[in-house]
VEXMI-396272 format. One record per residue (C-alpha): residue in three letters; z, x, y. Coordinates in pm, whole numbers, plus 50000, padded with zeros to 5 digits. Each point is the difference from the previous one (the first is absolute). Layout:
ALAZXY...
% end
This chain:
UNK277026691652452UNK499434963649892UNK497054995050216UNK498545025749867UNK500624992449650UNK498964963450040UNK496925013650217UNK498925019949665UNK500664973349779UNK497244975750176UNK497885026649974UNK499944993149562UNK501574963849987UNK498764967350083UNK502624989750186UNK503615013250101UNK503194985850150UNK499905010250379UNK503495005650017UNK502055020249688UNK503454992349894UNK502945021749989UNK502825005349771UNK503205009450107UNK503215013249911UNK503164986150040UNK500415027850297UNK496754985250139UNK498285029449925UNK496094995949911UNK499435008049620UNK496654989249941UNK497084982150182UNK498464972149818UNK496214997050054UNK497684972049828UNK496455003749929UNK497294979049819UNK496935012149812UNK498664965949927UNK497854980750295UNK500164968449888UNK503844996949932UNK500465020450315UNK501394974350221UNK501934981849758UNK501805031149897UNK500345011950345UNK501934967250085UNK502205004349679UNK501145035850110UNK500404993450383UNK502524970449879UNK501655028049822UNK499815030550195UNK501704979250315UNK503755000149889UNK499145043349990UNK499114995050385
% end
């Protein structure tokens, strides 16, 4: 489901994170995927950066 997600997203955005965090419960359950998506091109890869540094304690 979040390949397909992230596949529609680069269809609109600039640029997206390749890989989507996700949130889990103290049962280690999956709550909710975390996707990241840019609309601007020229504070694409600066952004994109940013997010994967965040997104990779999710992974």
């Amino acid at each position: 489901m979040a390949r397909r997600y992230n596949k529609r997203l680069k269809e609109v955005f600039a640029g997206v994170v390749e890989e989507p965090g996700v949130l889990k419960n103290s049962a280690n359950n999956p709550l909710y995927l975390l996707c990241f998506a840019v609309g601007n091109e020229r504070g694409k890869d600066v952004a994109l950066r940013i997010a994967e540094h965040l997104l990779e304690e999710l992974r």
